[in-house]
C-alpha positions as a Markdown table, in Angstrom:
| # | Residue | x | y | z |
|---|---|---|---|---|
| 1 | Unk | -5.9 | 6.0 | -11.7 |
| 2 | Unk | -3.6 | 3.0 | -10.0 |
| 3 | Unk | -3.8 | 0.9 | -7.4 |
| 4 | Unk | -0.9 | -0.1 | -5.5 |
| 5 | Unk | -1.1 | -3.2 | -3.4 |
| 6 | Unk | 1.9 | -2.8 | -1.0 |
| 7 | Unk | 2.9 | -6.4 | -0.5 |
| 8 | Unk | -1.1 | -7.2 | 1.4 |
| 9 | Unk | -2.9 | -6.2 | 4.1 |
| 10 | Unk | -3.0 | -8.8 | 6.4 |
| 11 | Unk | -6.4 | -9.6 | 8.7 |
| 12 | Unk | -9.6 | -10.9 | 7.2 |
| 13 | Unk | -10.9 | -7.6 | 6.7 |
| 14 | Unk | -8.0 | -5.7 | 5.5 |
| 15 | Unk | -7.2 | -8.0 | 2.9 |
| 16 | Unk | -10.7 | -8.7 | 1.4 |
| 17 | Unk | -11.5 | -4.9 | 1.1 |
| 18 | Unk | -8.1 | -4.9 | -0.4 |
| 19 | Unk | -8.6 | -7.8 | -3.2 |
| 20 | Unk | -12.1 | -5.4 | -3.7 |
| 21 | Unk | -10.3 | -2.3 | -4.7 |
| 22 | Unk | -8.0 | -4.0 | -6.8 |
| 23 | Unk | -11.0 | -5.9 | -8.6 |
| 24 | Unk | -12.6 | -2.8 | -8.9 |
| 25 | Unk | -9.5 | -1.3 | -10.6 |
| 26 | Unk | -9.6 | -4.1 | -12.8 |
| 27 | Unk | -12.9 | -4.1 | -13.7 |
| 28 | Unk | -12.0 | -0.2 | -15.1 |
| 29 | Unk | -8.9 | -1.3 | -16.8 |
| 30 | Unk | -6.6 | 0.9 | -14.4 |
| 31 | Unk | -3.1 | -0.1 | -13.7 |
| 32 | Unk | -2.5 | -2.0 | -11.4 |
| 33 | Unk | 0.9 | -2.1 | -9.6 |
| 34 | Unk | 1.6 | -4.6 | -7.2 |
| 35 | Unk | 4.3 | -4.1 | -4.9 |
| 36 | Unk | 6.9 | -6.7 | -3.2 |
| 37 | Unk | 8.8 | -5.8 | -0.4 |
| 38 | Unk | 12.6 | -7.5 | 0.0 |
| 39 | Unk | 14.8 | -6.8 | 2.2 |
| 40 | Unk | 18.5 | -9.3 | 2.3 |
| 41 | Unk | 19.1 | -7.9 | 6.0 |
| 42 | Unk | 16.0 | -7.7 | 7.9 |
| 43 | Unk | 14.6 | -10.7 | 9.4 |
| 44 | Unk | 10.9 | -11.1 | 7.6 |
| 45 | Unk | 11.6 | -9.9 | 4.2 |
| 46 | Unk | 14.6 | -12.2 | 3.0 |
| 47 | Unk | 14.0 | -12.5 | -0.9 |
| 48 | Unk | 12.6 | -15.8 | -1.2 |
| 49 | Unk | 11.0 | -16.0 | 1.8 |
| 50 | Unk | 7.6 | -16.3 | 3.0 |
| 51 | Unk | 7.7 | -12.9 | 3.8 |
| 52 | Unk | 8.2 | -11.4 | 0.9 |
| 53 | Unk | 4.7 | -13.6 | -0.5 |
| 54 | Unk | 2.3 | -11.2 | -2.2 |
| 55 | Unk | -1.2 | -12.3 | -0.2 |
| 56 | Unk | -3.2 | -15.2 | -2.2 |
| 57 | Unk | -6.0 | -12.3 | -1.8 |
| 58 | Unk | -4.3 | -10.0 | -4.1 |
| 59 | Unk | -2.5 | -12.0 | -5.9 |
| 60 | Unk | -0.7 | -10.0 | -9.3 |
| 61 | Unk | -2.3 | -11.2 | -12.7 |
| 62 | Unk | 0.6 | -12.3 | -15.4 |
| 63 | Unk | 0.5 | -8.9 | -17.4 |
| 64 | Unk | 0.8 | -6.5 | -14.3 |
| 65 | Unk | 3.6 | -4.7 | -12.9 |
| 66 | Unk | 5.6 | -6.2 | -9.8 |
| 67 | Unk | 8.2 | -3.9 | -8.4 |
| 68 | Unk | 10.6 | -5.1 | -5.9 |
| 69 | Unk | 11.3 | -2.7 | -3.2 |
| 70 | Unk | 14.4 | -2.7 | -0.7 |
| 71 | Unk | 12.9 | 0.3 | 1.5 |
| 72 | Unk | 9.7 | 1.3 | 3.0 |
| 73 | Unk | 9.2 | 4.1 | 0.4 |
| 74 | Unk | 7.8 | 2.1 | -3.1 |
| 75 | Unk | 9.4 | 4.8 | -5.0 |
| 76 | Unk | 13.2 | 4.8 | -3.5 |
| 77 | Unk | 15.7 | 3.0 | -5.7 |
| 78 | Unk | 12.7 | 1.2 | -7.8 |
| 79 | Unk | 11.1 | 2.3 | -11.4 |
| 80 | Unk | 7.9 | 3.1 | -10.0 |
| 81 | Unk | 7.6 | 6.8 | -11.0 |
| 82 | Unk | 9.3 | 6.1 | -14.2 |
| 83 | Unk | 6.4 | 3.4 | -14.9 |
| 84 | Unk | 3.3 | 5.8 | -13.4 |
| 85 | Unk | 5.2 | 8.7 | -15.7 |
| 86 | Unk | 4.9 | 6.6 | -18.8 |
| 87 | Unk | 1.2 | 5.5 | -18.3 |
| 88 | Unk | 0.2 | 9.4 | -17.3 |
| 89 | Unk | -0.8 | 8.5 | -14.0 |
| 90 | Unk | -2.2 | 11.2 | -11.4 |
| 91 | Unk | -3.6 | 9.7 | -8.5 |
| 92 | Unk | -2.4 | 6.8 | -6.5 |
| 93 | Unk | -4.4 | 4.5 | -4.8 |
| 94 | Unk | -3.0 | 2.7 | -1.7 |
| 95 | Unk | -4.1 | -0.3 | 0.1 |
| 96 | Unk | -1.8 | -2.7 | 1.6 |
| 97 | Unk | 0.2 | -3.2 | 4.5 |
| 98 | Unk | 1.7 | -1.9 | 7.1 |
| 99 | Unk | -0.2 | 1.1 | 7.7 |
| 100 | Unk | 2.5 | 2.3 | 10.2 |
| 101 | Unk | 5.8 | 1.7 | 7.5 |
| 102 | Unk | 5.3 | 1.3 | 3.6 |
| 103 | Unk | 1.7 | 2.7 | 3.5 |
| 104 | Unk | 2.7 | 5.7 | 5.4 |
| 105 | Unk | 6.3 | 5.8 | 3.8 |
| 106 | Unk | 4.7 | 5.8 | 0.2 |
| 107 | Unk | 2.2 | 8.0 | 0.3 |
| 108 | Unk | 4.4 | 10.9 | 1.6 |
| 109 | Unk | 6.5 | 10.3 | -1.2 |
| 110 | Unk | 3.5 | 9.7 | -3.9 |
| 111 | Unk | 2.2 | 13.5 | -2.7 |
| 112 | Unk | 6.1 | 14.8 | -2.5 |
| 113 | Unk | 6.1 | 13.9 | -6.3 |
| 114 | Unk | 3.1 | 16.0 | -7.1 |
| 115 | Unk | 0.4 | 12.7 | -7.8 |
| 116 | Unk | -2.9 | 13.1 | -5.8 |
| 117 | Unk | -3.6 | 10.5 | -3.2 |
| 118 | Unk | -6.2 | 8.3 | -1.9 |
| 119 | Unk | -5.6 | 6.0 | 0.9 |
| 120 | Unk | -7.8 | 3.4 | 1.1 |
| 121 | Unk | -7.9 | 3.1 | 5.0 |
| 122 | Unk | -10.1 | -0.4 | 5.6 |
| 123 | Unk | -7.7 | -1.8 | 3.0 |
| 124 | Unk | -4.8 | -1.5 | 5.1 |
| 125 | Unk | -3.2 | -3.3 | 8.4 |
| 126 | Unk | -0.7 | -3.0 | 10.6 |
| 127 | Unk | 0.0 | -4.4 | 14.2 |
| 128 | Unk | 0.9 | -3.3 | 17.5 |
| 129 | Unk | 4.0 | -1.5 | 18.2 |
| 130 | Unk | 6.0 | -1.0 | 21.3 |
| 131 | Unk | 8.0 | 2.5 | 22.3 |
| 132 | Unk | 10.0 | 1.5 | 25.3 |
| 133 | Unk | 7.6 | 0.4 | 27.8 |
| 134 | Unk | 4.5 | 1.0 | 26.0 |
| 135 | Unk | 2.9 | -1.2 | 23.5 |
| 136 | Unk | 0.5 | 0.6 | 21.1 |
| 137 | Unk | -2.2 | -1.4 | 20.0 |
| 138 | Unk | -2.8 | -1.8 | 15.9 |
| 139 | Unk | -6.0 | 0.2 | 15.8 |
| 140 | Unk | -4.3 | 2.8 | 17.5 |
| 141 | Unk | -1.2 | 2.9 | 15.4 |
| 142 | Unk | -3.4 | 2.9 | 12.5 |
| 143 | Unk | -5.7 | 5.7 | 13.3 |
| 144 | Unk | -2.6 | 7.5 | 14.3 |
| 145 | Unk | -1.4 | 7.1 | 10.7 |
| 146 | Unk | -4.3 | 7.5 | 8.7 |
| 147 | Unk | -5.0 | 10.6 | 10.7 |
| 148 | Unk | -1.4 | 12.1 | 10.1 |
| 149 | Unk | -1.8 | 10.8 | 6.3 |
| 150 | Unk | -5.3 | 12.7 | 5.8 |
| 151 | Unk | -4.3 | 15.8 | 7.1 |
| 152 | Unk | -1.9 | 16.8 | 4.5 |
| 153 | Unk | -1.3 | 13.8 | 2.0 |
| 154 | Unk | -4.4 | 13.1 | 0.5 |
| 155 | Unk | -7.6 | 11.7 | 0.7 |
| 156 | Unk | -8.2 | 8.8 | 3.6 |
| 157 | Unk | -11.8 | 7.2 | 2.4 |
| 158 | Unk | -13.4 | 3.5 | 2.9 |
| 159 | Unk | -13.8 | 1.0 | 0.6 |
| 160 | Unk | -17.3 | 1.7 | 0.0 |
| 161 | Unk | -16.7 | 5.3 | -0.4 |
| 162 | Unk | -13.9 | 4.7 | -3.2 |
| 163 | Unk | -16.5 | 2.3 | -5.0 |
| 164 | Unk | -19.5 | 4.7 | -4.8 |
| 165 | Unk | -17.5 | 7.5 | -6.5 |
């Protein structure tokens, strides 16, 4: 199994049920990835910025994996298959922000690279969005995405429901 902490869901809950899973990943000596997104051009994720801060919740231990990511998708243009391949991984685990961009972006590409998924949905954030003249509001875009992610990408369970298995 892995966990991947995409950067840190943000919000009380989001983040706490996050630090759980990765705990609880921990505590079964499963890899743990942790994921940092940077992006030189786009106006929250300048490397060295704030934004690119891993949240204190979920903060990487000193012998896990950090990859850097320029894109939404964890896997484009990083070594994160090459590191799940060499640790025989098959399943992903994904908690982390946002919901609506990396979450969604990586685990449509975890499933188009044959591992099983499991979305940990209370573990996960995003925020409102606006379309033209209509803002969507964050529980909305995040049902929207957990639905679309469930339906064909893999399992979409709680917190609770991952730690009962």
């Amino acid at each position: 199994m892995l966990a991947i902490g995409q950067a840190a869901a943000s919000g009380n809950r989001g983040s706490r049920n996050a630090a759980r899973v990765i705990a609880f990943a921990r505590e079964r000596g499963d890899l743990v990835v942790n994921i940092r997104h940077e992006a030189p051009d786009a106006p929250f994720f300048v490397p060295g910025s704030e934004g690119t801060n891993i949240n204190e919740a979920v903060q990487p231990r000193p012998d896990e994996e950090i990859i850097t990511k320029n894109f939404p998708n964890s896997f484009r243009e990083t070594g994160l298959k090459d590191l799940l391949d060499q640790h025989d991984v098959d399943e992903v685990i994904i908690v982390g922000a946002m919901s609506h961009m990396c979450i969604d972006a990586g685990v449509r590409a975890a499933s188009d690279l044959g591992y099983a998924t499991v979305t940990i949905h209370d573990a996960c954030a995003t925020m409102d969005l606006t379309f033209g003249e209509t803002t969507v509001p964050a529980a909305q875009v995040h049902a929207a995405i957990m639905a679309g992610l469930e339906m064909f990408y893999g399992e979409v369970i709680t917190t609770d429901d991952f730690m009962s298995r």
